[in-house]
C-alpha positions as CSV (number, residue, x, y, z in Angstrom):
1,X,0.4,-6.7,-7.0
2,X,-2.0,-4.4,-5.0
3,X,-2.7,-1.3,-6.0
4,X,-5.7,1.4,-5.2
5,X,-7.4,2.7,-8.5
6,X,-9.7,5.6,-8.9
7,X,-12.5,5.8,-11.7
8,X,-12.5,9.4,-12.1
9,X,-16.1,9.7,-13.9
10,X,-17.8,8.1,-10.4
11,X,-15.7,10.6,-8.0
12,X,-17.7,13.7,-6.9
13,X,-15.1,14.5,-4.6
14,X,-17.1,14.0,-1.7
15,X,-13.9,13.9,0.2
16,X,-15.3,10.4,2.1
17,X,-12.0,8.9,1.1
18,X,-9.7,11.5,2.5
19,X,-11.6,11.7,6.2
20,X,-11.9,7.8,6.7
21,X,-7.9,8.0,5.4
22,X,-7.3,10.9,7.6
23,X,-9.1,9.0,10.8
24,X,-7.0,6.1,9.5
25,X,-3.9,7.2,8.8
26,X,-3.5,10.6,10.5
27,X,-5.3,9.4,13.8
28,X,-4.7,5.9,14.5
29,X,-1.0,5.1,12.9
30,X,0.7,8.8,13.0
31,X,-0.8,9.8,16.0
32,X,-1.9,13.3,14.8
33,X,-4.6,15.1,14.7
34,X,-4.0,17.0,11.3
35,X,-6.0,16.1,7.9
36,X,-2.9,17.2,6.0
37,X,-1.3,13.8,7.2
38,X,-3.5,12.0,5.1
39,X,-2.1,9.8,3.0
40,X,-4.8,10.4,0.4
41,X,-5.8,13.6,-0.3
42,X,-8.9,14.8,-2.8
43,X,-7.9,17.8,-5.0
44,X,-9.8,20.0,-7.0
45,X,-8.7,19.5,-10.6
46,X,-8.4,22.2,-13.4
47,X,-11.7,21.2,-15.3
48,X,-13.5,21.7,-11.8
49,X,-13.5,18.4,-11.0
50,X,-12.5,16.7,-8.1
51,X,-10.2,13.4,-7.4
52,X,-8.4,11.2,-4.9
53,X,-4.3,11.6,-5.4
54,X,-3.0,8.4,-4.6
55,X,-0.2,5.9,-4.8
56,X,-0.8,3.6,-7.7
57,X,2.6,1.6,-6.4
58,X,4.5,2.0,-9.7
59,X,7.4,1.6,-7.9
60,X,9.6,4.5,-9.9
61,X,10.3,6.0,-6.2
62,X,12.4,2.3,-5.4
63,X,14.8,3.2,-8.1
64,X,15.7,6.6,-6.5
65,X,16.0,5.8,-2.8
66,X,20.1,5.6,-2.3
67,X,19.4,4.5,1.3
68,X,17.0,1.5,-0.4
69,X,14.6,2.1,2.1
70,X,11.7,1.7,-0.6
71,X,11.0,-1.6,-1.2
72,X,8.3,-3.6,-2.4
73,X,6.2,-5.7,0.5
74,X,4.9,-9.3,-0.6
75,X,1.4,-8.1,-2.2
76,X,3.3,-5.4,-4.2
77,X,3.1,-2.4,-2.4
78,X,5.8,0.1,-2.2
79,X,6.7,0.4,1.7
80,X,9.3,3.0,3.5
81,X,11.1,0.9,6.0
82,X,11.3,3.9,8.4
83,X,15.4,2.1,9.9
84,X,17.0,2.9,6.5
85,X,15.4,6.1,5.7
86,X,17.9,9.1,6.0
87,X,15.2,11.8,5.0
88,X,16.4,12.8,1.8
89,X,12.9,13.0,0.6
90,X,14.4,12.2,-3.3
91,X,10.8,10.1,-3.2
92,X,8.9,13.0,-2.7
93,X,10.3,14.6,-5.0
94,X,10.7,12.0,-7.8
95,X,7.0,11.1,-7.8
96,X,5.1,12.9,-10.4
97,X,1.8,12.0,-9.1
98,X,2.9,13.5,-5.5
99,X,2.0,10.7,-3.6
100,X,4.3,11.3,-0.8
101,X,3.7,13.7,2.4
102,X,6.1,15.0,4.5
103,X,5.3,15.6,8.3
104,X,7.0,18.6,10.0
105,X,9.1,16.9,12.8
106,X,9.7,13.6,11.1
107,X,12.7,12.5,8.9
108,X,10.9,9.9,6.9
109,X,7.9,10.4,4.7
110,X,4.9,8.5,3.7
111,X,2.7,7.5,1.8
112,X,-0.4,5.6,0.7
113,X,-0.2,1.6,1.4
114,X,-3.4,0.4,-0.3
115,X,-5.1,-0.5,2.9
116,X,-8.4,-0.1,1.3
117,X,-9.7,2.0,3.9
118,X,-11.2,4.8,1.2
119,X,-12.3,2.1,-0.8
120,X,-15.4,1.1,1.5
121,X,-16.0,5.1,2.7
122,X,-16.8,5.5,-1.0
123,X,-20.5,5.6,-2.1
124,X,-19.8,6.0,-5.3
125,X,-17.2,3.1,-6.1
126,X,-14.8,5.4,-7.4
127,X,-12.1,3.7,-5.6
128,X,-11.0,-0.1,-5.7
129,X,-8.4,-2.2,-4.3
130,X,-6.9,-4.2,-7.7
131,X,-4.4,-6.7,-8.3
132,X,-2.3,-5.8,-11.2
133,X,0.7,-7.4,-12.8
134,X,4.0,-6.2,-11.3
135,X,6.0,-3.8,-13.3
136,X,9.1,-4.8,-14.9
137,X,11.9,-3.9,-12.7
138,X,13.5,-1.3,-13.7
139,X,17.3,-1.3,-15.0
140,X,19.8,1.8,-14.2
């Protein structure tokens, strides 16, 4: 499974992650010119710190969607397929590490797919593209 991990001793919060995600993201798939629709965003931590919030594709969100619209793509990563979304945003909610964004004007939400895009704007190698073991699916 893919997953983006961040080794919070090497960020400075530089922010080069969020604005190549923004250009990626924001720009280039959502059409926007907003930083807010990131899908990664840095954020000053209560220490004074800074770090990336991202999706580490846990998958908790899957087991809350009741449209199923979460669902796990073939290199692990949690994907929104945007057909079955009915905006119920029980993702955004669900996910502790607040992963999820929300665009005004838009029913579905969305979220980081490991692209990897963050991980080469980083001069500090804070951020890496991983594969990990898939979780256990989870049982309801």
């Amino acid at each position: 499974m893919r997953q983006l991990k961040i080794n919070l001793p090497k960020c400075d919060g530089g922010r080069n992650c969020d604005h190549e995600c923004e250009e990626a993201c924001a720009t280039k798939v959502f059409k926007l010119d907003d930083r807010q629709s990131a899908a990664l965003h840095v954020q000053e931590l209560a220490d004074g710190e800074s770090a990336a919030v991202i999706c580490d594709q846990c998958g908790d969100c899957v087991t809350v969607c009741p449209a199923d619209a979460l669902k796990r793509n073939k290199l692990g990563v949690v994907m929104i397929d945007k057909k079955l979304c009915v905006g119920c945003y029980m993702c955004i909610g669900f996910c502790e590490k607040g992963a999820f964004e929300r665009n005004p004007g838009w029913l579905e939400p969305y979220k980081c797919t490991a692209c990897g895009i963050c991980v080469k704007a980083c001069p500090h190698a804070a951020l890496e593209i991983v594969d990990v073991p898939a979780p256990a699916p989870h049982i309801i």
